[in-house]
C-alpha positions as CSV (number, residue, x, y, z in Angstrom):
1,X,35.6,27.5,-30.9
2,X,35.9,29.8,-28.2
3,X,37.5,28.2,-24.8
4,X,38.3,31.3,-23.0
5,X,35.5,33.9,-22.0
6,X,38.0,36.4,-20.8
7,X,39.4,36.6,-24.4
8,X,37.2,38.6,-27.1
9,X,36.9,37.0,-30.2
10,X,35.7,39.7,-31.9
11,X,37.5,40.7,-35.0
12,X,37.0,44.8,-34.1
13,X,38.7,44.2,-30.5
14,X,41.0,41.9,-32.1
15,X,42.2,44.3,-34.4
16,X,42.2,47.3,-31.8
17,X,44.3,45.2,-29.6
18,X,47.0,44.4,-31.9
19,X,47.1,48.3,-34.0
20,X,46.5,49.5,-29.9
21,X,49.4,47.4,-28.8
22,X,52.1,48.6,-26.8
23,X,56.0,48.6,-28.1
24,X,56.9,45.4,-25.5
25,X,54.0,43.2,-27.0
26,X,54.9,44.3,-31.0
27,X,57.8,42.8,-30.3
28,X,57.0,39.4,-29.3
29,X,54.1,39.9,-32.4
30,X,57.0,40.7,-34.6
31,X,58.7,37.4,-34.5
32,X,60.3,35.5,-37.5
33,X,61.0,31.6,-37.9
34,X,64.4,30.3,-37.6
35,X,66.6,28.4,-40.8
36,X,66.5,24.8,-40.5
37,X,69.8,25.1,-39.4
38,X,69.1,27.0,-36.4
39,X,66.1,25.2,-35.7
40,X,68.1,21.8,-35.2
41,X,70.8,23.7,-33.5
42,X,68.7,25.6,-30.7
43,X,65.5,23.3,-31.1
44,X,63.3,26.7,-31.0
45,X,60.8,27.4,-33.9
46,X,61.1,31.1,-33.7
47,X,62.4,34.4,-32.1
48,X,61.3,38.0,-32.1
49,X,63.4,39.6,-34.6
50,X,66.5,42.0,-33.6
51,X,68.1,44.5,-35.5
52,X,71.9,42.8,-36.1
53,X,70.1,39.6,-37.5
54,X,71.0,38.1,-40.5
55,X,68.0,37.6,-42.3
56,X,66.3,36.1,-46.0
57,X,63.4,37.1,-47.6
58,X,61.4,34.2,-48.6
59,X,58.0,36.3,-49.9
60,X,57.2,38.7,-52.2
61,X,58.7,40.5,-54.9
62,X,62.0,40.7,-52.9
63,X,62.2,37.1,-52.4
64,X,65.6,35.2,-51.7
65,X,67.3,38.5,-51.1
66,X,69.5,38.0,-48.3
67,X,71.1,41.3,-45.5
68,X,71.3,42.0,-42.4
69,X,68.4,43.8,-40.0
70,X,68.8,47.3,-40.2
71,X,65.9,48.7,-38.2
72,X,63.1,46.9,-36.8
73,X,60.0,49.7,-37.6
74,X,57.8,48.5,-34.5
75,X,55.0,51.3,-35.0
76,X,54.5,49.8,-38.8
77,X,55.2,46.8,-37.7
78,X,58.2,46.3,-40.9
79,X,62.0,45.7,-40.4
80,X,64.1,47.5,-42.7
81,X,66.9,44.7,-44.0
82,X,70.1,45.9,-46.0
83,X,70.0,45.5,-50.0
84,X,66.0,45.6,-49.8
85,X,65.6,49.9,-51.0
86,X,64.3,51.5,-53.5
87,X,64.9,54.4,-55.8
88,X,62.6,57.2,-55.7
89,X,62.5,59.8,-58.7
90,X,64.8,62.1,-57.8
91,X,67.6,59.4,-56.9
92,X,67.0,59.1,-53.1
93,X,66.9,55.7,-51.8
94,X,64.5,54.6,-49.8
95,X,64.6,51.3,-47.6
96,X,61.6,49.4,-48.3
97,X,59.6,47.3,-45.1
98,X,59.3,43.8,-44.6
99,X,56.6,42.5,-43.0
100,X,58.8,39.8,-40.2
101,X,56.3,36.8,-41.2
102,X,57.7,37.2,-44.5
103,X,61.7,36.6,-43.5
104,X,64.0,33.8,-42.0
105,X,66.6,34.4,-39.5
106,X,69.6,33.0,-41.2
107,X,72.0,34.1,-38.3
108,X,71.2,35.4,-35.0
109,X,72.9,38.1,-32.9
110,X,73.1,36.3,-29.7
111,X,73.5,38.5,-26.3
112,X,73.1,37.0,-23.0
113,X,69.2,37.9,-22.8
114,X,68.7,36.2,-26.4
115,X,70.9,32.8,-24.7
116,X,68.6,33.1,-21.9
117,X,65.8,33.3,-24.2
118,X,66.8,30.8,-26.5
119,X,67.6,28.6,-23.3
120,X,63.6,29.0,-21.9
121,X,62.4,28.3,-25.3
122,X,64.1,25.1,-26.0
123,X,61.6,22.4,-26.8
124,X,63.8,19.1,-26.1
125,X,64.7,20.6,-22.7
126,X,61.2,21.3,-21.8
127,X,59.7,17.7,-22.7
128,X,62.5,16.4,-20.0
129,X,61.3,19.1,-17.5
130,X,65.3,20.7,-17.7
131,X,66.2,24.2,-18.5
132,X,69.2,24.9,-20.2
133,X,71.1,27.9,-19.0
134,X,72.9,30.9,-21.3
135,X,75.9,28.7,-20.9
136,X,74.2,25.8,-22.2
137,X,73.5,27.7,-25.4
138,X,76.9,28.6,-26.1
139,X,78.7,25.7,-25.8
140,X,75.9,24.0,-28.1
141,X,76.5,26.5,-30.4
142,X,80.3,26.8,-30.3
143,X,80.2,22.9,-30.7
144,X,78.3,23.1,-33.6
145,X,80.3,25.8,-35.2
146,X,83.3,24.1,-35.5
């Protein structure tokens, strides 16, 4: 059901909106859940993937394969993950892409704008009408890491 009559929900604009989209919104479109692990840890569901993340493929033919984010191919909208290439026929390797909804971030590569993020995003801080600051996140996660 339609609730907004700003929105289209026609599946042509739809579609030229998201192959139209500029490189700041393919990245927020490119997002991959989190582990269980770092779901309890930062109560957030998901992030938009980053190249240094530690990542497992849980789809596919290359499924359980874990590596690390080697490139994150916004204009295809595929990460390249180390360990997940292929060999063409005349012995070049060639890195295959991975379609983010199809990985989970086993390890993120936290800078301060992914703390800030993570600390805007966190759900148990939100229901109590707080917000948890960069350093909030890392003492919650240095706590937990030890």
């Amino acid at each position: 059901m339609k609730f907004n009559k700003a929105v289209s929900s026609s599946r042509r604009k739809n579609r030229k909106a998201h192959f139209a989209a500029p490189s700041s919104r393919r990245r927020k479109i490119m997002s991959a859940t989190l582990s269980d692990e770092l779901r309890n840890k930062f109560n957030v569901r998901s992030m938009p993937i980053r190249k240094d993340d530690e990542v497992q493929v849980f789809r596919g033919i290359h499924n359980n394969r874990d590596g690390k984010i080697l490139q994150v191919y916004r204009k295809k909208y595929v990460v390249h993950i180390d360990h997940v290439s292929r060999e063409k026929n005349n012995g070049a390797s060639v890195m295959l892409g991975i379609a983010p909804s199809n990985v989970i971030i086993t390890k993120l590569h936290l800078d301060p704008d992914r703390k800030r993020l993570l600390g805007r995003k966190n759900r148990a801080a939100m229901a109590k009408g707080e917000k948890l600051t960069a350093k909030d996140v890392e003492e919650t996660a240095a706590t937990e890491l030890d």
